[in-house]
C-alpha positions as CSV (number, residue, x, y, z in Angstrom):
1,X,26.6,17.8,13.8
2,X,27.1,14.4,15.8
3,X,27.2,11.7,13.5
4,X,26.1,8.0,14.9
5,X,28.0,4.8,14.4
6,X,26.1,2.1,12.0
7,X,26.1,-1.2,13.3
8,X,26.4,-2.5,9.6
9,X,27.1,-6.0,11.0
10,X,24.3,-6.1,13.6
11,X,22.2,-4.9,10.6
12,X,23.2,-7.9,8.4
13,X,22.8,-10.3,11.1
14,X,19.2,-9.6,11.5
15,X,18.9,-9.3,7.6
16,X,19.6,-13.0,7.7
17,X,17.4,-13.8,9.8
18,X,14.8,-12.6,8.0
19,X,12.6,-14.7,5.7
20,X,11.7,-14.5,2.5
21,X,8.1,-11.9,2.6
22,X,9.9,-9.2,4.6
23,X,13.1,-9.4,2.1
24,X,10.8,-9.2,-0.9
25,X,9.4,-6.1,0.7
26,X,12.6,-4.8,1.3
27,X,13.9,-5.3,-2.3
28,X,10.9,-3.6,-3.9
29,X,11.8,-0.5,-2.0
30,X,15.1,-0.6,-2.5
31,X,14.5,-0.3,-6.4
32,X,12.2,2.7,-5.7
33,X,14.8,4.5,-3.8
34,X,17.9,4.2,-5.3
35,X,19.0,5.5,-8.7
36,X,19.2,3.1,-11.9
37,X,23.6,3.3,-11.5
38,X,22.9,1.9,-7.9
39,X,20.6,-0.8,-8.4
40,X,23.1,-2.0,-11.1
41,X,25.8,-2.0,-8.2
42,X,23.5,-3.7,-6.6
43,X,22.4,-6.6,-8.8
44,X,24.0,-6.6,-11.8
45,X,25.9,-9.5,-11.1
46,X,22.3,-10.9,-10.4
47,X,20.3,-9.6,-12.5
48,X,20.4,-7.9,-15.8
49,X,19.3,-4.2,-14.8
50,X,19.7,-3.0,-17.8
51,X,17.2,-5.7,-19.4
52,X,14.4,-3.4,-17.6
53,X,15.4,0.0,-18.3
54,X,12.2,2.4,-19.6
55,X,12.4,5.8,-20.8
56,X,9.9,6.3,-17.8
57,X,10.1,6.4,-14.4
58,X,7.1,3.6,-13.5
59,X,7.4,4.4,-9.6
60,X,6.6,8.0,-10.1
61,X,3.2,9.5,-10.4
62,X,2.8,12.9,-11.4
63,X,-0.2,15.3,-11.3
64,X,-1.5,14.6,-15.0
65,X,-4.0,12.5,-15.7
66,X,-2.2,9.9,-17.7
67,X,0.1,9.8,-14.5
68,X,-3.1,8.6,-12.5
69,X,-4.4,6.8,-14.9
70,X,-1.4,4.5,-15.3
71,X,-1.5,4.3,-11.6
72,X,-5.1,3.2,-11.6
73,X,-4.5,0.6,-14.3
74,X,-1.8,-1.1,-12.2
75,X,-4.4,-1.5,-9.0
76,X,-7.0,-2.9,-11.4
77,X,-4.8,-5.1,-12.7
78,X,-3.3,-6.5,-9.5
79,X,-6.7,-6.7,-8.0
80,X,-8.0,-8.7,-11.2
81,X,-4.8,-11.2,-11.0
82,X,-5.5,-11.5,-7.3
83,X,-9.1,-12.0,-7.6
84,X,-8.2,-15.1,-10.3
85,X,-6.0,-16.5,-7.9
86,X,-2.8,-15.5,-9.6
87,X,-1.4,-15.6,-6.4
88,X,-2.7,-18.7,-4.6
89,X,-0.4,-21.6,-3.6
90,X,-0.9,-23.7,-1.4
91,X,2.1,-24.7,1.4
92,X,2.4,-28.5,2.9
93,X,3.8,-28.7,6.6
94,X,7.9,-28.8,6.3
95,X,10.3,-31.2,7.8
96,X,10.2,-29.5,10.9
97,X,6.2,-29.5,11.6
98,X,5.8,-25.8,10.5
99,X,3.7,-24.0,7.7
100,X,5.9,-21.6,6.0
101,X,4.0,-18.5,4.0
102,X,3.9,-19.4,0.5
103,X,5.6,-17.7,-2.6
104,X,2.3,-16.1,-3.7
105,X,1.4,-14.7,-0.4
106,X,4.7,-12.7,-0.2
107,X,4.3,-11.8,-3.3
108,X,0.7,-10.7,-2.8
109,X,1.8,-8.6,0.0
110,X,4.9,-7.1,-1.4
111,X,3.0,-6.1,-4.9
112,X,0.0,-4.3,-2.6
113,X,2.8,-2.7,-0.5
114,X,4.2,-1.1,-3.5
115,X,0.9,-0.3,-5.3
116,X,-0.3,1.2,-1.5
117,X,2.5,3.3,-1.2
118,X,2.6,4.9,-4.3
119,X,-1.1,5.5,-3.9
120,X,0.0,7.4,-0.4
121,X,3.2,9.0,-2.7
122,X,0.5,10.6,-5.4
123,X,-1.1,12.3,-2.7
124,X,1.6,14.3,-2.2
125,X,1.8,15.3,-5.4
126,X,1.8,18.5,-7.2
127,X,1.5,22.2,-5.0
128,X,-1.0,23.6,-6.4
129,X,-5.0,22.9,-4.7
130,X,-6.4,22.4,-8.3
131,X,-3.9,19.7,-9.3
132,X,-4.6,17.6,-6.0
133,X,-8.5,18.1,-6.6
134,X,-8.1,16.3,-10.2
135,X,-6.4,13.4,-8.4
136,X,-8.9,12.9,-5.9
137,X,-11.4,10.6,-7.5
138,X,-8.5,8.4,-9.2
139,X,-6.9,8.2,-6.2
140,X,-10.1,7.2,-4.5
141,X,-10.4,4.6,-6.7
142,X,-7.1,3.2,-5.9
143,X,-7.3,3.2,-2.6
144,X,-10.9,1.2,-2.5
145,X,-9.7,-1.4,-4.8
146,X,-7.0,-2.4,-2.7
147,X,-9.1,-2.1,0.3
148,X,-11.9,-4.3,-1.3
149,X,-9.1,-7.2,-1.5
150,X,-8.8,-6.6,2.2
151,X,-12.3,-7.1,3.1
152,X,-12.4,-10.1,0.5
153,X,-9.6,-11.5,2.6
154,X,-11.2,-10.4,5.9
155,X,-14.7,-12.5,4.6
156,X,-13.0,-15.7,5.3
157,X,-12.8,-16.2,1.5
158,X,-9.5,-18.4,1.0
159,X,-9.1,-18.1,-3.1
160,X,-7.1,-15.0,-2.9
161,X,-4.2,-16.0,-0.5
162,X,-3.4,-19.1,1.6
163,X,-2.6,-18.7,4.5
164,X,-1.1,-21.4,6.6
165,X,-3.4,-20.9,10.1
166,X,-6.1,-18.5,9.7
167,X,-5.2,-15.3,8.1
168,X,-6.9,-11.9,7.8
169,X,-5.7,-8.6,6.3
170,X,-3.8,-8.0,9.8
171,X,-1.5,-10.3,7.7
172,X,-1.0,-7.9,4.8
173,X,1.0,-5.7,7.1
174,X,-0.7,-2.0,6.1
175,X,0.6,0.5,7.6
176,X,-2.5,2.4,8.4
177,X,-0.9,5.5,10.2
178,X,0.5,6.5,6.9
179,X,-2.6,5.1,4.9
180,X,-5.8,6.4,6.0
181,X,-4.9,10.4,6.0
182,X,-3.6,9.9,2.5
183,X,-6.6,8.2,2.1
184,X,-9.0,10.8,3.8
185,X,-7.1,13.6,1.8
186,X,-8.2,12.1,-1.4
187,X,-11.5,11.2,-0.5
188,X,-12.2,14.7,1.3
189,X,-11.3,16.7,-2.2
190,X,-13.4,13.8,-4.4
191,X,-16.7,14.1,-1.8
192,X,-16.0,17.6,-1.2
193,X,-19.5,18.8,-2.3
194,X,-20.9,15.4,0.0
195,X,-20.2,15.9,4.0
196,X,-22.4,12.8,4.6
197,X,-20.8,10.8,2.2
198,X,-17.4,11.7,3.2
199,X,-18.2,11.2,6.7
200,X,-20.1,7.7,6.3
201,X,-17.0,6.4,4.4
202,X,-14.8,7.9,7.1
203,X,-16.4,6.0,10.2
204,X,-16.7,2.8,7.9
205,X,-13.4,2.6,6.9
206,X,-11.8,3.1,10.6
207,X,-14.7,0.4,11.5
208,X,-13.1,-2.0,9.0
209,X,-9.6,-1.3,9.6
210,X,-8.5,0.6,12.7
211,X,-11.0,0.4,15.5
212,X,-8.3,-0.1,17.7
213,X,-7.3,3.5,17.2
214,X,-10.4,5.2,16.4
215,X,-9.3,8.8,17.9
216,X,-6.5,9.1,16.0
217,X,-8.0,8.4,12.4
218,X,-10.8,10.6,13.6
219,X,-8.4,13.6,14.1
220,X,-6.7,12.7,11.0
221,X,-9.6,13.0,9.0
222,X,-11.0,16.0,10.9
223,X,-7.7,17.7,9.7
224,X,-8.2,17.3,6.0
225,X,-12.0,17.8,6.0
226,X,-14.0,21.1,4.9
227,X,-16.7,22.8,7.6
228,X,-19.5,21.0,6.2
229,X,-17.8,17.5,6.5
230,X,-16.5,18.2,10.1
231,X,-20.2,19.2,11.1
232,X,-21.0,16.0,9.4
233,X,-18.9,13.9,11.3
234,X,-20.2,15.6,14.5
235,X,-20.7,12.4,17.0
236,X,-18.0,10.4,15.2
């Protein structure tokens, strides 16, 4: 097997020149992927990793319903502190005539990146059909929360995040290639007995979000439908 060089210093040149947001995002990865001895390699001379050591895993979601329930209370709560402006802050012009991206926005937009992908993660879980159908309608409701703080953005309402020109949920940074058919999994199972409901939310949500790449979201949902919701999304 060929094994490639790593360009570890190239890597940490462009790590410094990174600002704050996308090294916040990078961080809360890194403690999702890396095992508890790690991240105390990591940080302990930092931070004190074992201060935040739980018996539980908090990044994992299994296929119970206390799994998706705990999952559920997280969105709820990060949408409530968002929607109280928790993570507002305003940002004066620096010494060299720019607007740099507050605190609170990266934080914002690291915390929905986390609770986003572990949304995506829980579709995944379980290999049984009947355990993915119980997560449907909890995951359904994850996913729409953190959309509605999209569209709340997207309104032109400015007490959720300040943005220093004028910002929109382009600025969140969602990767919507790995969203939406996560997202159309769970909502196909939870509207499986509803075609026209499934399909309405379908063509709403790529209206919203992705019109640029229609097609592709319409395939992706095609893919994870039932009969009766591709016939309804006949024209789509």
């Amino acid at each position: 097997m060929t094994q490639h060089q790593f360009d570890s210093k190239g890597l940490r040149a462009e790590l410094r020149a990174l600002p704050r947001g996308p090294l916040l995002l990078i961080a809360e990865r890194a403690i999702e992927l890396v095992s508890h001895d790690q991240l105390a390699a990591l940080l302990g001379d930092i931070i004190q990793v074992n201060a935040y050591a739980t018996a539980t895993d908090t990044n994992s979601v299994d296929a119970a319903p206390n799994g998706m329930a705990l999952l559920l209370d997280e969105v709820r709560s990060f949408q409530y502190a968002a929607m109280d402006g928790e993570f507002y802050e305003h940002v004066e012009i620096n010494n060299k005539g720019r607007r740099e991206q507050s605190a609170g926005t990266d934080a914002f937009i690291a915390e929905f990146d986390r609770l986003m992908r572990k949304s995506v993660r829980a579709m995944a879980v379980g290999t049984e059909p009947g355990l993915r159908d119980g997560l449907g309608h909890g995951l359904r409701d994850c996913f729409e929360l953190l959309f509605a703080l999209l569209r709340h953005i997207d309104e032109g309402n400015d007490d959720v995040l300040f943005f220093a020109d004028d910002g929109s949920s382009l600025d969140v940074g969602v990767n919507w290639r790995v969203v939406l058919p996560a997202y159309f999994a769970c909502l196909a199972r939870a509207e499986a007995s509803s075609p026209e409901a499934f399909a309405r939310a379908v063509d709403e949500t790529i209206e919203e979000f992705a019109e640029h790449d229609r097609l592709r979201y319409v395939d992706a949902a095609r893919a994870v439908a039932n009969d009766a919701q591709r016939v309804a999304m006949m024209g789509m």
